[in-house]
C-alpha positions as CSV (number, residue, x, y, z in Angstrom):
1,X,-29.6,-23.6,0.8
2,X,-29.3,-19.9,2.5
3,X,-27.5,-17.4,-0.1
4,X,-24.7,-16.8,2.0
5,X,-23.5,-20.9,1.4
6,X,-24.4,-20.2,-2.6
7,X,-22.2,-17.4,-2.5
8,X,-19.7,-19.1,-0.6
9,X,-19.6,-21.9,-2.9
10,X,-19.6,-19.8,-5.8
11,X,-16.6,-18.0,-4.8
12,X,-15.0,-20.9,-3.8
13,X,-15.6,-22.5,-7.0
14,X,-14.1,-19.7,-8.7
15,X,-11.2,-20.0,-6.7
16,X,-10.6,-23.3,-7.7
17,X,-11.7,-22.8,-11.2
18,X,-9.4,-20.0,-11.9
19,X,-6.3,-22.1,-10.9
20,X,-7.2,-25.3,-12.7
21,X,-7.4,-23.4,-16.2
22,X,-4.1,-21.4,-16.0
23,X,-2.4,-24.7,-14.8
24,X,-4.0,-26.9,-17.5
25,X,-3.2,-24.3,-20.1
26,X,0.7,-23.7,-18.9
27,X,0.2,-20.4,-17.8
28,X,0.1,-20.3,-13.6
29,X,3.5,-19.4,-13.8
30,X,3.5,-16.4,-16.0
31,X,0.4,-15.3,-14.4
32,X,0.6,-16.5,-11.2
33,X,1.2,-12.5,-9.5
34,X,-2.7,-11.6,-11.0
35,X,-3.9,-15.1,-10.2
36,X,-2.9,-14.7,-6.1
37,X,-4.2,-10.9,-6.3
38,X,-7.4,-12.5,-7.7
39,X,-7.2,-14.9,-5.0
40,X,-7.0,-12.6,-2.6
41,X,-10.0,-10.7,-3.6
42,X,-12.3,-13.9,-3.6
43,X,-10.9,-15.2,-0.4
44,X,-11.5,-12.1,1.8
45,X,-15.3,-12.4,-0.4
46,X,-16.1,-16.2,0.7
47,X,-14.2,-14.7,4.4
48,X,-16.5,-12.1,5.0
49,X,-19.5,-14.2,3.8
50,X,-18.8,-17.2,6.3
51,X,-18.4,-14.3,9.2
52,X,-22.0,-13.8,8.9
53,X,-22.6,-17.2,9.3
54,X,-20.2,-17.9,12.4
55,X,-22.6,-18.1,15.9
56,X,-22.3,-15.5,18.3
57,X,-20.3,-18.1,20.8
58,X,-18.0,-18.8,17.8
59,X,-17.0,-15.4,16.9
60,X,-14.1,-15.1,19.3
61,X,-12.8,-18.2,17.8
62,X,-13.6,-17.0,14.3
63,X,-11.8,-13.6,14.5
64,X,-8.5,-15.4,15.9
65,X,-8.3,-17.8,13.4
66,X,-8.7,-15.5,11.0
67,X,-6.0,-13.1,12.7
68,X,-3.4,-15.9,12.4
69,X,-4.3,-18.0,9.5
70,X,-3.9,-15.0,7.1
71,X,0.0,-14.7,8.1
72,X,0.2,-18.7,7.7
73,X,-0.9,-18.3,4.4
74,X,1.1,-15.8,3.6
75,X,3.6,-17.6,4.6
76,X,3.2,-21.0,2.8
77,X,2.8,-18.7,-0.5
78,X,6.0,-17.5,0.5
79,X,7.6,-21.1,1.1
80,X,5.8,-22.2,-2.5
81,X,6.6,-19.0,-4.2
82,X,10.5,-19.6,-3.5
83,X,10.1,-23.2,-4.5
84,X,8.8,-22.8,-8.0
85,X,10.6,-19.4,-8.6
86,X,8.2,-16.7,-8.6
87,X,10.7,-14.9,-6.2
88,X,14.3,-14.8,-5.8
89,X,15.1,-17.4,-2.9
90,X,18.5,-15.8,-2.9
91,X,17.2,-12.4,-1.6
92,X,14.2,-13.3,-0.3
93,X,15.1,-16.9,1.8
94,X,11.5,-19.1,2.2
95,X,10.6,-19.2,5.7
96,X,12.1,-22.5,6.3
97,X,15.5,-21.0,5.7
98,X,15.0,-18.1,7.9
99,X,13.3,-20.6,10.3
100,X,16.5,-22.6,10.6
101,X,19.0,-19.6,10.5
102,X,16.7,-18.0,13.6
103,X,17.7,-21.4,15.1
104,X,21.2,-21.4,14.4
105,X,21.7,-17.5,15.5
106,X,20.1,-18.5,18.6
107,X,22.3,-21.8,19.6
108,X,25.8,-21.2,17.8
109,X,28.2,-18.5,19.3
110,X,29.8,-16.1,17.1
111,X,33.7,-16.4,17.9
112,X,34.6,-13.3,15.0
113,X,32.3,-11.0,17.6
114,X,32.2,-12.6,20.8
115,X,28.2,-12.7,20.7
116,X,25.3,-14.3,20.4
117,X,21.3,-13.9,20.4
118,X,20.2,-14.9,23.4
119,X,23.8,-14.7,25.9
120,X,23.8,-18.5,25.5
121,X,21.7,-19.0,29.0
122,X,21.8,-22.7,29.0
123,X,25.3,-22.3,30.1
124,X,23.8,-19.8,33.1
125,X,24.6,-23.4,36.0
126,X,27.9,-24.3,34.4
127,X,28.5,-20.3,34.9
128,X,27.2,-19.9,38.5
129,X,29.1,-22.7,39.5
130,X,32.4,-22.1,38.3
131,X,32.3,-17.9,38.8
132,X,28.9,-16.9,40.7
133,X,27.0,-13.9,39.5
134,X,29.7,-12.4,37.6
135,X,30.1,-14.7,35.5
136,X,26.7,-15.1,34.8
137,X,26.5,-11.3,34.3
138,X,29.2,-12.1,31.8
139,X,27.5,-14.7,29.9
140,X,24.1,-12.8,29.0
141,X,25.8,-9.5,28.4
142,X,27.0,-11.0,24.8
143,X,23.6,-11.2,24.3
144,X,22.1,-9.1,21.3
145,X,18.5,-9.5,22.5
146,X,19.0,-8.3,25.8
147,X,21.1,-5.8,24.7
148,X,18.7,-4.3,22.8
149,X,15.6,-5.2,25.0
150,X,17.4,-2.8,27.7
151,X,18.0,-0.2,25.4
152,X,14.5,-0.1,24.8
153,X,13.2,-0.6,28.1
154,X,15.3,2.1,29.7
155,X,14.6,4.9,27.3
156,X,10.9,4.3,26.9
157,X,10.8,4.3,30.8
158,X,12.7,7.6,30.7
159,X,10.9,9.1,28.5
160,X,7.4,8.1,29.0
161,X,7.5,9.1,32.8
162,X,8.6,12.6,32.6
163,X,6.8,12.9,28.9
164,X,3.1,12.3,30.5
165,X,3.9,14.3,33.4
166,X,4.7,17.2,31.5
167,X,1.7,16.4,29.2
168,X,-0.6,16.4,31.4
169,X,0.5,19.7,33.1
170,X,0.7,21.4,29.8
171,X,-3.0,20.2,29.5
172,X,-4.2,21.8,32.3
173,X,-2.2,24.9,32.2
174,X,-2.4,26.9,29.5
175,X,0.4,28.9,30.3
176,X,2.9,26.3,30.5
177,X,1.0,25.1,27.4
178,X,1.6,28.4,25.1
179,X,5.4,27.9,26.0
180,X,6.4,24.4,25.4
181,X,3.6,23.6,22.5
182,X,5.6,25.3,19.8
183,X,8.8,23.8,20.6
184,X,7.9,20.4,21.0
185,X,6.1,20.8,17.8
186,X,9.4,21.9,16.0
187,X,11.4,19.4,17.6
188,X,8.9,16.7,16.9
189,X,9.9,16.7,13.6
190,X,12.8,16.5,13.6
191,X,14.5,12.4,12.8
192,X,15.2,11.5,15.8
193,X,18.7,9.8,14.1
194,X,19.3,13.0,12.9
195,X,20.2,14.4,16.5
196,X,21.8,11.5,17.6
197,X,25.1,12.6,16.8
198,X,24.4,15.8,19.1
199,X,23.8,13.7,21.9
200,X,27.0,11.8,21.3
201,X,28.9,14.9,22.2
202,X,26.6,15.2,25.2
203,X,28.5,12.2,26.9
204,X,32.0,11.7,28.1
205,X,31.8,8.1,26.2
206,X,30.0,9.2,22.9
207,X,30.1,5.1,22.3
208,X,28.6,4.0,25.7
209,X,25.2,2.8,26.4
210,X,24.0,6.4,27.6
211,X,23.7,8.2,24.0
212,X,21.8,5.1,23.1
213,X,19.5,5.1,25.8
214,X,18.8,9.3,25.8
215,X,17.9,9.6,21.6
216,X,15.6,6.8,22.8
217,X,14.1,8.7,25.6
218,X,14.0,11.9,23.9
219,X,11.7,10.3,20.7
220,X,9.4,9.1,23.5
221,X,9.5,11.9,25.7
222,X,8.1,14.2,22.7
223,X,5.5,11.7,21.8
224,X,4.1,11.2,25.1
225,X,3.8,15.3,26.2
226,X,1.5,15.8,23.1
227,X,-0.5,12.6,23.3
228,X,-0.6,13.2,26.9
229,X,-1.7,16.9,27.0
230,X,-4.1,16.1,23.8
231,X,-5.6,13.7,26.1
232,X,-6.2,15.7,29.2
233,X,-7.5,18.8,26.5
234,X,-10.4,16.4,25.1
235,X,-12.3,15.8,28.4
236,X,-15.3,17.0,28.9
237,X,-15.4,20.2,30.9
238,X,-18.8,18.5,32.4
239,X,-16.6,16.3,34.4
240,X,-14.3,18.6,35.8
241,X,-17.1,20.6,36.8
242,X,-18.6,17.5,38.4
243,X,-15.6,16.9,40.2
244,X,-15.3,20.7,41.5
245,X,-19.4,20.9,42.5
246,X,-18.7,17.3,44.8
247,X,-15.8,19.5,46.8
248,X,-12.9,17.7,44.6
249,X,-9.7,19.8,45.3
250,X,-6.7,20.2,43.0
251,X,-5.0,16.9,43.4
252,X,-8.4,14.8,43.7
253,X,-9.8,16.0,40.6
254,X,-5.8,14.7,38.8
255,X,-6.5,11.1,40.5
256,X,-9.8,10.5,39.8
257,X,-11.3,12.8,36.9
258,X,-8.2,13.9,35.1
259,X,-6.1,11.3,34.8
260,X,-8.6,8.5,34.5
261,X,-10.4,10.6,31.5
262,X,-7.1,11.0,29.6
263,X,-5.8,7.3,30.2
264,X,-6.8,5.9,26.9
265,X,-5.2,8.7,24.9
266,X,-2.1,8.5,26.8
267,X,-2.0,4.5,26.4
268,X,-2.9,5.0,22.2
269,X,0.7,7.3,22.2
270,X,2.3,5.2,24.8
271,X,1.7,1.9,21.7
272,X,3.0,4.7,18.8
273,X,6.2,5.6,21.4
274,X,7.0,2.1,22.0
275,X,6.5,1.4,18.1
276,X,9.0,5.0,17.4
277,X,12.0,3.5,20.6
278,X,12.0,0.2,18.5
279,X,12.7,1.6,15.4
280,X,15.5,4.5,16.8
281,X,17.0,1.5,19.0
282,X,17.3,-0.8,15.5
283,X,19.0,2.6,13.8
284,X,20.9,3.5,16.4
285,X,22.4,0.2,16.2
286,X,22.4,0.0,12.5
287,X,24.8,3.1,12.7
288,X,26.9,3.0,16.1
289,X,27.6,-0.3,18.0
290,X,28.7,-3.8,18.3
291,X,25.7,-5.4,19.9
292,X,22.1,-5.5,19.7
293,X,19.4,-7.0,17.4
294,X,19.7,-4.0,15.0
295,X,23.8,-4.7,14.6
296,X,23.3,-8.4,14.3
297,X,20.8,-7.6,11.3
298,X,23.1,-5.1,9.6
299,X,26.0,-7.3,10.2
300,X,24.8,-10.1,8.3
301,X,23.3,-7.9,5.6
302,X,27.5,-6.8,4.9
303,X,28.6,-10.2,4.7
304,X,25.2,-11.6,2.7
305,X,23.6,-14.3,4.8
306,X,20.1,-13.0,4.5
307,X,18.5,-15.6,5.9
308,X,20.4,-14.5,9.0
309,X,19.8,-11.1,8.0
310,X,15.8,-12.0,8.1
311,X,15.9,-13.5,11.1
312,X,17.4,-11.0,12.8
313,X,14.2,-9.1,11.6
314,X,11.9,-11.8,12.7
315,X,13.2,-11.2,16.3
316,X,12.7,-7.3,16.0
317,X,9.1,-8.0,15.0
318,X,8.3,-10.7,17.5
319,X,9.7,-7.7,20.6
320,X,7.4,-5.8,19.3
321,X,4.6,-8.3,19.6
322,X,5.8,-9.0,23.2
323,X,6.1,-5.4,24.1
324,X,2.5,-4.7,22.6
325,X,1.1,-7.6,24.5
326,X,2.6,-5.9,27.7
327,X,1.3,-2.8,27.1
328,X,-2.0,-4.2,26.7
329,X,-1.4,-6.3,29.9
330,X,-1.0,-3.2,31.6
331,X,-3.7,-1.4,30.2
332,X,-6.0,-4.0,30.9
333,X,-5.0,-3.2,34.8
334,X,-5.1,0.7,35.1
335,X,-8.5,0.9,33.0
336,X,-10.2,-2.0,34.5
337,X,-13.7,0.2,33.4
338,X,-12.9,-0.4,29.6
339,X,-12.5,-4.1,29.2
């Protein structure tokens, strides 16, 4: 037997071991915290020593499985945990609860509001046929999701865009650079809630979508000027001068040295600005308005249904999953030289 299967089997035994004696001697329960932190410590041991056994043609498989078992065991300690009492199931609903609340926010219309999660879209041919478009407009704009998803989508587009620009000319002019470094630094900051009254009185509808949308784009706009000018600052000069010795003007050496070199820095701060929209979006809404994701959460924290109240954060997380995964997409397509 290799010593990487002993050791496994060891650890594994201990595993084992150490939960048979503190449930044969009554004591899981008063030391079941220690017992699941020693757990962990002897998993992620017999983990790492199967990795080193896994085939290279395996690994891919290997690395996934780990990546989403982890969570599913997390999560059936959380299911068992509430069951036997180690946490409070009344603040801290198992996963089955918040599993079936997720379902019931997403099918069940709230009458007290006049919303729901997802705009109710399996009405979407009852609605075309009785009122056309507009009442299919109608129909998904008491949607929280989308709400919130548009929110999001617009002020990270508005911000990102002009923010990179500006990035990258602050990177390559120093002059520009020396003025705007400074303030963006101050700004930068700054909680981006905290100015979010300020551009309430920027708007003829402090209430409207537009405040919203612009606190978003500003916390993006910031992030993306210094990641992008950071990015263009760490190429190597070698390159530029490469470019400028094979006749590259002004705009060639942008497309194809400049840009190019500073694409994975800019995509690194485009994944923390669409990380910083999400979280100004759910505060935003936390603090001023009557639809979105971030409302629906708060809302059922006031009138304690925290399984709703959980869900409602399960759906925040799983937009960021689905944003991430289209950043990647998209990164995978401009940088086709890193995959």
């Amino acid at each position: 037997m290799s010593d990487n299967r002993r050791a496994i089997l060891s650890l594994a035994g201990a595993l084992v071991l150490l939960h048979l004696v503190l449930a044969l001697f009554g004591l899981w329960r008063d030391w079941a915290w220690p017992a699941i932190g020693v757990s962990f410590i002897l998993l992620v041991l017999v983990c790492e020593r199967l990795g080193r056994m896994v085939p290279a043609r395996w690994r891919a498989t290997y690395e996934r499985a780990l990546a989403l078992g982890f969570p599913l065991l997390v999560l059936i300690l959380w299911q068992l945990g509430a069951r036997f009492g180690l946490i409070n199931p009344l603040w801290f609903p198992p996963p089955s609860e918040i599993a079936r609340a997720l379902w019931e926010v997403s099918v069940n219309y709230d009458r007290f509001s006049g919303t729901s999660l997802l705009g109710r879209p399996w009405l979407i041919p009852s609605a075309w046929a009785e009122g056309g478009l507009p009442a299919v407009g109608a129909l998904l704009s008491e949607s929280h999701l989308l709400a919130t998803v548009g929110r999001v989508l617009a002020g990270f587009l508005l911000g990102a865009i002009p923010g990179i620009l500006v990035g990258v000319v602050m990177g390559v002019n120093q002059t520009v650079r020396l003025m705007l470094d400074t303030s963006l630094s101050a700004i930068y900051v700054l909680p981006k809630i905290a100015i979010f009254p300020i551009v309430m009185l920027m708007f003829a509808n402090p209430f409207g979508e537009g405040p919203k949308i612009v606190v978003v784009a500003l916390a993006v706009f910031i992030l993306m000027a210094i990641n992008a000018m950071a990015g263009v600052r760490q190429i190597d000069p070698v390159y530029l001068m490469a470019g400028r010795n094979y006749g590259a003007g002004p705009w060639q050496l942008l497309r194809h040295v400049i840009l190019p070199g500073a694409l994975p820095v800019i995509f690194a701060g485009l994944r923390i600005a669409l990380g910083t929209a999400m979280i100004v979006i759910i505060s935003v809404e936390f603090l001023r308005a009557k639809q979105g994701v971030g409302y629906m959460t708060y809302y059922y924290w006031e009138v304690l249904v925290p399984e709703k109240m959980y869900a409602g954060l399960v759906v925040v997380m799983a937009m960021g999953v689905a944003f991430t995964a289209l950043l990647y997409w998209l990164q995978r397509r401009l940088m086709p030289w890193r995959r």
